[in-house]
PAZAFI-402214 format. One record per residue (C-alpha): residue in three letters; y, z, x; residue number from 0. Coordinates in nm, 2 decimals. Each point is the difference from the previous one (the first is absolute). Layout:
! residues N
{node Ala,{Y,Z,X},NUM} ...
This chain:
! residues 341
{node Unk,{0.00,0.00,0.00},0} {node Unk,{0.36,-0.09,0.12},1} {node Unk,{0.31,0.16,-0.09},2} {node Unk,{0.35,-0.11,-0.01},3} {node Unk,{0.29,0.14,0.14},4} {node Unk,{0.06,0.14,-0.36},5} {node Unk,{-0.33,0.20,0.05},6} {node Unk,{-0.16,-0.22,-0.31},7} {node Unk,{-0.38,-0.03,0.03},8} {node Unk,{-0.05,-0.39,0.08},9} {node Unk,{-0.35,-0.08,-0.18},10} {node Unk,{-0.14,-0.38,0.03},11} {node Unk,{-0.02,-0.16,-0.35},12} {node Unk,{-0.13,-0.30,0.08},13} {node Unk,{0.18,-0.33,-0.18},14} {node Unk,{-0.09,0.09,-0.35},15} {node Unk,{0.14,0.31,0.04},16} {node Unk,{0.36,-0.10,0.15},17} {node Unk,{-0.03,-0.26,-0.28},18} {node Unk,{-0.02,0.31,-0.26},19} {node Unk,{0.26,0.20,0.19},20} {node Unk,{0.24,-0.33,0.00},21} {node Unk,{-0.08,0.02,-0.37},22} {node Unk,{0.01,0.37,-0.06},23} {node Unk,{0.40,-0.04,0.13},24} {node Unk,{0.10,-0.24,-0.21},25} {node Unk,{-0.11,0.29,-0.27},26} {node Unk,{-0.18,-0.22,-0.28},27} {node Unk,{0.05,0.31,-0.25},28} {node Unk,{0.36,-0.11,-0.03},29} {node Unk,{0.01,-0.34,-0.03},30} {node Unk,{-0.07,0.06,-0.36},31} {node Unk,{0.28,0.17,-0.03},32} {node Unk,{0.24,-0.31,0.00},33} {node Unk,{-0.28,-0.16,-0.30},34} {node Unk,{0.15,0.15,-0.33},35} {node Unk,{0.38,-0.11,0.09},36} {node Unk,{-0.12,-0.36,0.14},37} {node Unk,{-0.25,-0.02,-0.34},38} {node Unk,{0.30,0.10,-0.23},39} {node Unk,{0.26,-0.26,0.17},40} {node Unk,{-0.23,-0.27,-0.05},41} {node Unk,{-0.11,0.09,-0.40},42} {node Unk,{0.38,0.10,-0.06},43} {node Unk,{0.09,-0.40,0.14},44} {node Unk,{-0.25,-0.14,-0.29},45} {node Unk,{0.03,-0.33,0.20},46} {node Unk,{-0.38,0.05,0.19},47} {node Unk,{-0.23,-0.28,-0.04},48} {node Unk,{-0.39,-0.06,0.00},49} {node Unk,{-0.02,-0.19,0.23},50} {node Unk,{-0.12,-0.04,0.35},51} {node Unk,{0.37,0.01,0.15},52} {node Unk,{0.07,0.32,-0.17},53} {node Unk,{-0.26,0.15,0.06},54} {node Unk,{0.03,-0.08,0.39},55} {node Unk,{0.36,0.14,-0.07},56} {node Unk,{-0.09,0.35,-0.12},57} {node Unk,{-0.26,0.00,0.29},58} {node Unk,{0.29,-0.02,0.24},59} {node Unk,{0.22,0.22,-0.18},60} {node Unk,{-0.26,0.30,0.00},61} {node Unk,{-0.11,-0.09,0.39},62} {node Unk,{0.35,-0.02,0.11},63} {node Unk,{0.09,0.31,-0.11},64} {node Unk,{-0.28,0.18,0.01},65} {node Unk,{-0.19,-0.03,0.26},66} {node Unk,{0.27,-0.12,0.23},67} {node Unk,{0.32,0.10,-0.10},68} {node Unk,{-0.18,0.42,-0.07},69} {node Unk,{-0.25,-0.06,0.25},70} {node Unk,{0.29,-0.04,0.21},71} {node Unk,{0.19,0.24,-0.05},72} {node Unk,{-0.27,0.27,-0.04},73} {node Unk,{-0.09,-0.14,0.38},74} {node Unk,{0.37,0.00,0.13},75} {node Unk,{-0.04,0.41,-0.13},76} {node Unk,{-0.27,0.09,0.21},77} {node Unk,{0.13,-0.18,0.30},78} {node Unk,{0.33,0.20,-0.04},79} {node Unk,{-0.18,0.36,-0.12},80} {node Unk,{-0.26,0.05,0.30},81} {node Unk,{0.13,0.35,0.06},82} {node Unk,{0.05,0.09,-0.35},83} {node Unk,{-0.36,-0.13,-0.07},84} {node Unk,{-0.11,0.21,0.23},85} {node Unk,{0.11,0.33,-0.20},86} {node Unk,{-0.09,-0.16,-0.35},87} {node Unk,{-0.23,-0.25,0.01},88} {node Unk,{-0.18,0.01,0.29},89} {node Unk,{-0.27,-0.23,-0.07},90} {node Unk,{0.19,-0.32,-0.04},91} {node Unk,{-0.09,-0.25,0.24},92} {node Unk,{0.23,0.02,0.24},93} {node Unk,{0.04,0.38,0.02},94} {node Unk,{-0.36,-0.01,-0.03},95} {node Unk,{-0.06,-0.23,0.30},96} {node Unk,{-0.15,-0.28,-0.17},97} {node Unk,{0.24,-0.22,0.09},98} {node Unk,{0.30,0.02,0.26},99} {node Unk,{0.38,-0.05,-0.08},100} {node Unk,{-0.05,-0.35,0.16},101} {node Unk,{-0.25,-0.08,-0.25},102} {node Unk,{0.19,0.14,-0.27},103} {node Unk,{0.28,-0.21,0.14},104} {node Unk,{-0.18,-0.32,-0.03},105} {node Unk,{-0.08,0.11,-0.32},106} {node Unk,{0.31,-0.01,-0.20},107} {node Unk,{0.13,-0.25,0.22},108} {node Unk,{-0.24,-0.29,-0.11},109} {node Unk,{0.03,0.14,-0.40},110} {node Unk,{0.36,-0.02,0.05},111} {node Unk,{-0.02,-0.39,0.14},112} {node Unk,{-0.26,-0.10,-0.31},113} {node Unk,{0.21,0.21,-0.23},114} {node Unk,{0.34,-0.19,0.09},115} {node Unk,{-0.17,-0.33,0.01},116} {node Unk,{-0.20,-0.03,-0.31},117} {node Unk,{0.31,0.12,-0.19},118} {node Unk,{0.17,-0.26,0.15},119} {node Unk,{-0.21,-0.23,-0.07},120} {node Unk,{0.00,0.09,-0.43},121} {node Unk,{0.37,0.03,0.01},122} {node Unk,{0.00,-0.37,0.13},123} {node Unk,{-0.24,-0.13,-0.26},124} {node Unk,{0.18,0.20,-0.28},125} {node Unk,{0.35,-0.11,0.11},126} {node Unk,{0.37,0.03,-0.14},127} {node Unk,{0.12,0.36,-0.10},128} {node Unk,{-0.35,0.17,-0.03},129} {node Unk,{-0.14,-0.13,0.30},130} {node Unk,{0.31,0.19,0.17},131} {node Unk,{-0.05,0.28,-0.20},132} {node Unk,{-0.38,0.01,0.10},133} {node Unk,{0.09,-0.03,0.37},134} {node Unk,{0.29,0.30,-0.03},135} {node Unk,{-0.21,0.22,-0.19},136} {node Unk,{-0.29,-0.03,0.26},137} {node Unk,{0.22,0.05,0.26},138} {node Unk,{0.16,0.30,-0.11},139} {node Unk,{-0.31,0.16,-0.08},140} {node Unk,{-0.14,-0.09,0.37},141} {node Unk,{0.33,0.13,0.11},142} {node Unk,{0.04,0.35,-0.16},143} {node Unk,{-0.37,0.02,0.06},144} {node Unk,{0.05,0.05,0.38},145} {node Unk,{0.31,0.15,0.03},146} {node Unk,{-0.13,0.25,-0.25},147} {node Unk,{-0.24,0.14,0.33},148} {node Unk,{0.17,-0.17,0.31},149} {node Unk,{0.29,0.14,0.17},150} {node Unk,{0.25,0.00,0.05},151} {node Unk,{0.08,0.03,-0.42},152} {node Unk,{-0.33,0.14,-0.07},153} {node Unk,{0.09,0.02,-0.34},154} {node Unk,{-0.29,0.23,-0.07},155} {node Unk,{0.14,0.31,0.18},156} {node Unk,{0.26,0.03,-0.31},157} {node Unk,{-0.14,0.01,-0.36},158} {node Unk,{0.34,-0.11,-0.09},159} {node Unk,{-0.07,-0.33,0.19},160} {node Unk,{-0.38,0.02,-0.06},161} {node Unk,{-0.08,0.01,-0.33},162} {node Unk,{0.29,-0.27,-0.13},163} {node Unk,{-0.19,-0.28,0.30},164} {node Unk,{-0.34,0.11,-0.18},165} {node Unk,{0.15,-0.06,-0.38},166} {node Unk,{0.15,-0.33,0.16},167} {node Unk,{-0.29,-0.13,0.14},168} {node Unk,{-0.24,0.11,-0.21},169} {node Unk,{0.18,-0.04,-0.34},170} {node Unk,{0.28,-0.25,0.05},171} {node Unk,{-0.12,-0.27,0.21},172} {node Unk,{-0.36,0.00,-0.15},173} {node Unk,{0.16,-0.06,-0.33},174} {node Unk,{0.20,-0.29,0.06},175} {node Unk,{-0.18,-0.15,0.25},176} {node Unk,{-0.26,-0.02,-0.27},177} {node Unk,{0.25,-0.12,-0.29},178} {node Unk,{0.15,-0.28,0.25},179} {node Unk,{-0.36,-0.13,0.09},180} {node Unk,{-0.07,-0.17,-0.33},181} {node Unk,{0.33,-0.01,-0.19},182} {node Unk,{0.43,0.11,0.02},183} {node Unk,{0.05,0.34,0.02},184} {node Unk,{-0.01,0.21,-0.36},185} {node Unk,{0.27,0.22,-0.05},186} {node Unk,{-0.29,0.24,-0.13},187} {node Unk,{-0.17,-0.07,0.29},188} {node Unk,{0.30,0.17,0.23},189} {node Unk,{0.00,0.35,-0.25},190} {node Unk,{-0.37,-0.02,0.05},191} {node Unk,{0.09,0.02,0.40},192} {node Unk,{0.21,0.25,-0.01},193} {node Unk,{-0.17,0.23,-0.22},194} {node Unk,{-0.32,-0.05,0.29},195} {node Unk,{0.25,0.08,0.27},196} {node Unk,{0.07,0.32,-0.14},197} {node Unk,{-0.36,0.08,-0.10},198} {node Unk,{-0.10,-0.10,0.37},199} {node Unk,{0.26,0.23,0.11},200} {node Unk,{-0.10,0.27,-0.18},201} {node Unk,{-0.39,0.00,0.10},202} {node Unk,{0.10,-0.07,0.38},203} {node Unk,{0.23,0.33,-0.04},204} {node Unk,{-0.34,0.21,-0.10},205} {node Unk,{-0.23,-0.17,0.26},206} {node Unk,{0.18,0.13,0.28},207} {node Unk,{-0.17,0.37,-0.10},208} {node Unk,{-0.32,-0.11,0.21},209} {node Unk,{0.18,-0.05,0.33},210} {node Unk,{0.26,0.25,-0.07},211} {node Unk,{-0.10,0.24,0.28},212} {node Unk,{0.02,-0.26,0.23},213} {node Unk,{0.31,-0.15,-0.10},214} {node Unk,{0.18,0.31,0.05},215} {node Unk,{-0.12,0.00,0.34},216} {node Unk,{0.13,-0.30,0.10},217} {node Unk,{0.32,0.06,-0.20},218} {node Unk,{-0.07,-0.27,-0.30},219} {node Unk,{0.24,0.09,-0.25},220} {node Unk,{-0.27,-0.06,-0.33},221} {node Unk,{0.12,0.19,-0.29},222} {node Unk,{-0.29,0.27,0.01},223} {node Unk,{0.14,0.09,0.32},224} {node Unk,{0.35,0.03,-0.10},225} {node Unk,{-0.02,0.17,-0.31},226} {node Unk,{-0.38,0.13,-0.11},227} {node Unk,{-0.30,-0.13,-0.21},228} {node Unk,{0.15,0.12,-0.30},229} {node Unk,{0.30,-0.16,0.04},230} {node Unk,{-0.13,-0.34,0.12},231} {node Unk,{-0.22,0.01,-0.33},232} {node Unk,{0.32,0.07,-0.25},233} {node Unk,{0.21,-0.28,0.21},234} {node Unk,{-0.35,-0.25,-0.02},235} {node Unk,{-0.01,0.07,-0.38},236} {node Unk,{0.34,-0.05,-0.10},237} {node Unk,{-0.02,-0.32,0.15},238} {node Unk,{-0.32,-0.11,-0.18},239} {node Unk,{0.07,0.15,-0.35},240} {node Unk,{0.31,-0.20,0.06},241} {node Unk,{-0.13,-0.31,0.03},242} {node Unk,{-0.20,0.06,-0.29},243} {node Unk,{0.27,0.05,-0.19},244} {node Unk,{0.21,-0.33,0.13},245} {node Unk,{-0.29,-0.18,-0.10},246} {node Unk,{-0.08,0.09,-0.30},247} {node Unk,{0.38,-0.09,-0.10},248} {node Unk,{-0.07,-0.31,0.15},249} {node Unk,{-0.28,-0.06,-0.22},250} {node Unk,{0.22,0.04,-0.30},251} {node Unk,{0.30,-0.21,0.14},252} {node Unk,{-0.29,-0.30,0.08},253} {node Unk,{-0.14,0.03,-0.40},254} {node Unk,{-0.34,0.18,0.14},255} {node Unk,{-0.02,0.27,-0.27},256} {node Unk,{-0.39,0.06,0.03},257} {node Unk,{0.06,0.04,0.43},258} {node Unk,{0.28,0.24,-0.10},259} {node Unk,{-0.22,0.28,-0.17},260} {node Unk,{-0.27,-0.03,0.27},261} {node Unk,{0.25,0.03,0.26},262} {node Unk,{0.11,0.34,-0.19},263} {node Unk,{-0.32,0.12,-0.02},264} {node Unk,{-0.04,-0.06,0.34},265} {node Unk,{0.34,0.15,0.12},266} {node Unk,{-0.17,0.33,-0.20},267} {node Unk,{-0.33,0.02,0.15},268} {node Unk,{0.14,-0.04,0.36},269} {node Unk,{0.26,0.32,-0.08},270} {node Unk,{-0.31,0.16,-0.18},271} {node Unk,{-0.15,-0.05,0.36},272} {node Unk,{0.28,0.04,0.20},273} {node Unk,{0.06,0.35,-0.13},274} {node Unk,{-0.38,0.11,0.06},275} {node Unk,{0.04,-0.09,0.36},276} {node Unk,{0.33,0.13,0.09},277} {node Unk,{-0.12,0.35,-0.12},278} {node Unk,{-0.35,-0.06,0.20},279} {node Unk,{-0.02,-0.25,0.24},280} {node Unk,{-0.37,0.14,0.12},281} {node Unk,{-0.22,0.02,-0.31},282} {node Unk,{0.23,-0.22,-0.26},283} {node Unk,{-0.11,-0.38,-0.15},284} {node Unk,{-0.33,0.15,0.08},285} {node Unk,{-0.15,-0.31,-0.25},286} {node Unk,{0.11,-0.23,0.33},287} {node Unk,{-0.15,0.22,0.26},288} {node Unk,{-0.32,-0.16,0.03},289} {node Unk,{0.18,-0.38,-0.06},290} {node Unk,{0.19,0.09,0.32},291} {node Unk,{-0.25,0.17,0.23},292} {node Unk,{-0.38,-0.19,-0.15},293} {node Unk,{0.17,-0.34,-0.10},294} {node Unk,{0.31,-0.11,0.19},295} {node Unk,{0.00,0.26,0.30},296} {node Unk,{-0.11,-0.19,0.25},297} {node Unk,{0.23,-0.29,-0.11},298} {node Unk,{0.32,0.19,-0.05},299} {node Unk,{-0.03,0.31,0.25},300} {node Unk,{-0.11,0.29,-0.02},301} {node Unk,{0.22,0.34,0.13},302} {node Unk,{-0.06,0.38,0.08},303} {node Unk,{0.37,-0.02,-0.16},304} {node Unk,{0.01,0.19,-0.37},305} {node Unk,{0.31,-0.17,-0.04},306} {node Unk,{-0.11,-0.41,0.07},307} {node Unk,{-0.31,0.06,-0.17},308} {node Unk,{0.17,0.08,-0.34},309} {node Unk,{0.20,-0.31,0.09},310} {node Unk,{-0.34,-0.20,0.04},311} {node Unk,{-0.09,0.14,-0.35},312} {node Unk,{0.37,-0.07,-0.18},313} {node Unk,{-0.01,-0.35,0.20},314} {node Unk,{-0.26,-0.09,-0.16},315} {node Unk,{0.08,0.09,-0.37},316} {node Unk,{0.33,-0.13,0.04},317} {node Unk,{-0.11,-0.35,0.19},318} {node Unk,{-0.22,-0.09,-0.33},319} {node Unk,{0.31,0.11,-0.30},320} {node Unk,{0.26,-0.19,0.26},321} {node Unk,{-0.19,-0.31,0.08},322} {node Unk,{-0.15,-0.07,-0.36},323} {node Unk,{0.34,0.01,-0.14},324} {node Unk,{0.10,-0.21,0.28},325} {node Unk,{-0.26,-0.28,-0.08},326} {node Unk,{0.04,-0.01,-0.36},327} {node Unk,{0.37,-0.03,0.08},328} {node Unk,{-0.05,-0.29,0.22},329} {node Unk,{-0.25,-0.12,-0.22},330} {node Unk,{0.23,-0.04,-0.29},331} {node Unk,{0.30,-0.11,0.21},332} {node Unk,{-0.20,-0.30,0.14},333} {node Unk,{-0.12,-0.07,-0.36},334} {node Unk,{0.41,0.00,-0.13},335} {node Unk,{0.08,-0.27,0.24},336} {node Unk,{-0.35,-0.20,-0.04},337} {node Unk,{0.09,-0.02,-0.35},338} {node Unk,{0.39,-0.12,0.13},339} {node Unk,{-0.21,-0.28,0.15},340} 
């Protein structure tokens, strides 16, 4: 066995397992992340095709962004977070020694060149004002996604900067990307956007309880540093009962009565929840426990952290009421301008 000069145990892998590590970096898990946004922003656009062209189009659209443009970023992250890796997540593969900063470098580098050039390529073939649009929103999200980790902005060291580059990327861009790949941009389709930007916001706000420790450490201002768990939970809350509420008037103002009520109902079950977990973050949504830890642990993370485990519970109830109203709002947006057609 060889060590670095880090003192991290250097284990041959073999080429199927640098291929896994290579892999493992670009963090699969949250590629789906980007899917609900760039789904919605294609059914909101009601311009999507059967055919073999469109088809090829949303293939693109969920590679470029997933795979590449997360992958890259997630990538770009570990590169940047060896020594904080170290503290909180130690088994990474480069704190790990699986692979080496060098390899890590090659990594995002060649992700970064596809990335850049495939988009480039779409933006070409779908021309005029949406192919710019295609082209800008790629490479703003490629953009925020490295100076979110790389100095010297490091965006990630200030929740103020952090979490608004993660709604951005995440929420934003996805969005219209999405909308501008198959048709002109919806007006809905820009409130849908921003109501995902503050949604992202919020949940990036409550997953910085697992590295907390850490962060302090290295003096990353995240808001469970700066002013508690409890705290970071009321301030994550407001924002996502709010957006519930914005979109729910929404609703009404588009004529989508039947959305409206379920978007109520769904504004009350998250307080219902909300309330349970504030006053025990341990034991409370006990009904999710097993969801979190049996059925999606090893996909979303798991924690020794009372605190990002009830988030892993509320994430999960709150994903489902959020994104179902979310596709039957695009849903019934993309239907208003088929039927304009």
């Amino acid at each position: 066995m060889e060590t670095t000069a880090k003192s991290i145990p250097v284990r041959p892998i073999g080429f199927i397992g640098k291929i896994k590590a290579h892999i493992e970096l670009l963090d699969p898990v949250t590629w789906i992340s980007v899917s609900p946004c760039l789904a919605g922003g294609v059914m909101a656009s009601g311009a999507m095709q059967s055919s073999l062209h469109d088809y090829l189009l949303l293939f693109a659209l969920f590679l470029i962004y997933g795979p590449l443009g997360t992958g890259f970023s997630q990538s770009v992250n570990d590169y940047y977070d060896l020594e904080l890796d170290r503290v909180n997540e130690p088994t990474r593969p480069i704190p790990s020694g699986r692979l080496t900063k060098q390899e890590a470098l090659w990594n995002w580098g060649i992700v970064l060149a596809i990335a850049i050039m495939l988009g480039a390529l779409i933006s070409l073939h779908v021309g005029g004002q949406r192919g710019w649009i295609i082209f800008l929103c790629l490479f703003s999200g490629l953009s925020l996604g490295y100076i979110y980790s790389a100095p010297p902005l490091k965006l990630k060291k200030n929740i103020l900067l952090s979490a608004p580059a993660v709604g951005i990327s995440y929420g934003v861009i996805t969005w219209i990307s999405a909308n501008a790949f198959f048709s002109e941009i919806r007006p809905e389709a820009l409130w849908m956007a921003g109501l995902n930007f503050f949604m992202a916001t919020a949940l990036i706000i409550m997953n910085d309880f697992k590295s907390r420790e850490g962060d302090a450490k290295e003096g990353m201002k995240s808001l469970a540093v700066m002013i508690g768990p409890k705290n970071t939970f009321l301030v994550a809350f407001l924002i996502i009962d709010m957006v519930f509420t914005v979109f729910a008037l929404l609703a009404w103002s588009w004529g989508f009565h039947i959305l409206l009520y379920i978007l109520l109902l769904a504004l009350a079950i998250n307080i219902v929840v909300q309330i349970q977990l504030l006053r025990d973050p341990k034991s409370s949504i006990s009904f999710m426990k097993g969801t979190v830890e049996d059925g999606f642990g090893n996909a979303i993370g798991k924690s020794e952290i009372h605190e990002h485990n009830a988030f892993l519970r509320f994430q999960v109830v709150n994903n489902i009421l959020f994104l179902v109203n979310q596709f039957i709002a695009a849903g019934l947006i993309g239907m208003k301008y088929m039927q304009a057609v």
